[in-house]
N, C-alpha and C positions, 0 to 999 in steps of 0.2 A: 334509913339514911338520907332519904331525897329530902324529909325535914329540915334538916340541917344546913341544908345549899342558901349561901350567899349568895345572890348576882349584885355586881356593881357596873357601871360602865368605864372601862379600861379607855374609852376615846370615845370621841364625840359620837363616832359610829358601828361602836364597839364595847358588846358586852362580855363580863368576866366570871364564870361560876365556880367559886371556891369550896372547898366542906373542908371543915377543920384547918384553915387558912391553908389548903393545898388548890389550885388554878385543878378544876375540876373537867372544865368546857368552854367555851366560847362563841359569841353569836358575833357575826357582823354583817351589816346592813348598808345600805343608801340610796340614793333618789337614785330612777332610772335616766338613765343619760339622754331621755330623750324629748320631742315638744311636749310631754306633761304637766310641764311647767310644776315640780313639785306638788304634785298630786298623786304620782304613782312613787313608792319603791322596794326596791327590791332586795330581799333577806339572800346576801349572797350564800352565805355556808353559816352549819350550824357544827364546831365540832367536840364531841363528849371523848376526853382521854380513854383510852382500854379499859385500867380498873376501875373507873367511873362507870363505865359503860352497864345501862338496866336498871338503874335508879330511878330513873323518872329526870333527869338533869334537863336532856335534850326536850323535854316538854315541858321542864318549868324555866328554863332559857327562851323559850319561844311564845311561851303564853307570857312573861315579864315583858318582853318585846312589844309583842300586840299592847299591851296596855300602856308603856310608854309612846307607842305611835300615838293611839288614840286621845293621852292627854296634851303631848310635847308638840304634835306636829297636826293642826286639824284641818291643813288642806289637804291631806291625803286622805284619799279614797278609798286605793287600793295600796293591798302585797301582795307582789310576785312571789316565784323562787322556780328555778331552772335545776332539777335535780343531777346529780354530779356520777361519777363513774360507781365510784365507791358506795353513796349509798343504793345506788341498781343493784350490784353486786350483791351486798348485804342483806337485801330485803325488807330494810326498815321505813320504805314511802309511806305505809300506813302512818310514821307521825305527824304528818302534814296536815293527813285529812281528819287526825282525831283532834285535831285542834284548831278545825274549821275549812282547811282550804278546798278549793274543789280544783279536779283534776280539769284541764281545758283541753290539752293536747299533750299529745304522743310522735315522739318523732323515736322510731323504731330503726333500732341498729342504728345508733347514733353513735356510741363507743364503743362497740364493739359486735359484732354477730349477737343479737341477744340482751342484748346489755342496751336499754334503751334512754332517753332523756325524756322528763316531763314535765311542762309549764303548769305550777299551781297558782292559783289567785284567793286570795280575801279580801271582802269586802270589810273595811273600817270605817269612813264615815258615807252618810248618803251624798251622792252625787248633786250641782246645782240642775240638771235638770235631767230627771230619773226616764227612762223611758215610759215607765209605765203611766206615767201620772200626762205625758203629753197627748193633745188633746187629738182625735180624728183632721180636724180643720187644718192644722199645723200639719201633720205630714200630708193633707189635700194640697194643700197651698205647695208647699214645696216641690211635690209634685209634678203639677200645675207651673210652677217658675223653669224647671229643669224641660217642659217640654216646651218651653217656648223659648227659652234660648235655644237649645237644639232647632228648633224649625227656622229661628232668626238667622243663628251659623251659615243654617244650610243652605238658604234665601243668601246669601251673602256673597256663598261659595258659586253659589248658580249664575250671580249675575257675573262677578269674577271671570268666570269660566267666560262666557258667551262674551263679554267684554275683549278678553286676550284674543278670542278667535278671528275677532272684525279687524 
């Protein structure tokens, strides 16, 4: 039956999975509200109707997604998702990560005794400046900048002081 799934987008940040022109599920999405300057966002809720539910919907909703981020939108980096009461409850986080994401964090009893929230991430495009690829010298140097402001502060703060006291 998952064959048969339609996704269209319902709104600009809003997708629609029909089968048999019945609204089967739903994904929506958007840029995190914060300095990423459109680089990061985040797949708010993914939701598969009851008799829908076990098809394969909820993961070919979210694998269409990823592939529209990675043509429509190529500043971004990363996808979030902040997992919700409902699917704790249910047991179904494994979709997350069979369609790539990686768990980061656990915030434990967050809805309830038990019932916890979890930050996943995917990477979609490569970052402009990867850490891996940054050279030794570069984080020497910065290093090297951060302890010498620190000692110039502190030189600052010294003569300040001795100053007020005269």
């Amino acid at each position: 039956m998952a064959e048969n799934v339609v996704i269209k987008h319902k709104s600009k940040y809003q997708l629609i999975a029909k089968v048999a022109g019945q609204d089967a599920g739903y994904l929506r999405f958007s840029y995190t509200g914060d300095e990423a300057q459109k680089r990061a966002m985040e797949l708010e809720w993914v939701e598969v109707y009851p008799k829908f539910r076990g098809l394969g919907i909820g993961t070919k909703l979210i694998k269409f997604f990823l592939k529209e981020v990675k043509k429509k939108y190529p500043s971004v980096i990363w996808v979030s998702l902040w997992t919700g009461k409902e699917l704790e409850k249910s047991g179904h986080i494994n979709l997350y990560q069979a369609v790539g994401f990686k768990l980061l964090v656990v915030q434990r009893d967050y809805y309830d005794k038990g019932v916890h929230c979890r930050l996943y991430a995917k990477k979609i495009h490569k970052s402009l400046l990867p850490a891996k690829k940054m050279k030794k010298k570069t984080i020497k140097k910065a290093k090297v900048r951060v302890k010498v402001k620190v000692k110039k502060i502190g030189k600052r703060k010294a003569k300040a002081t001795k100053s007020g006291r005269k």
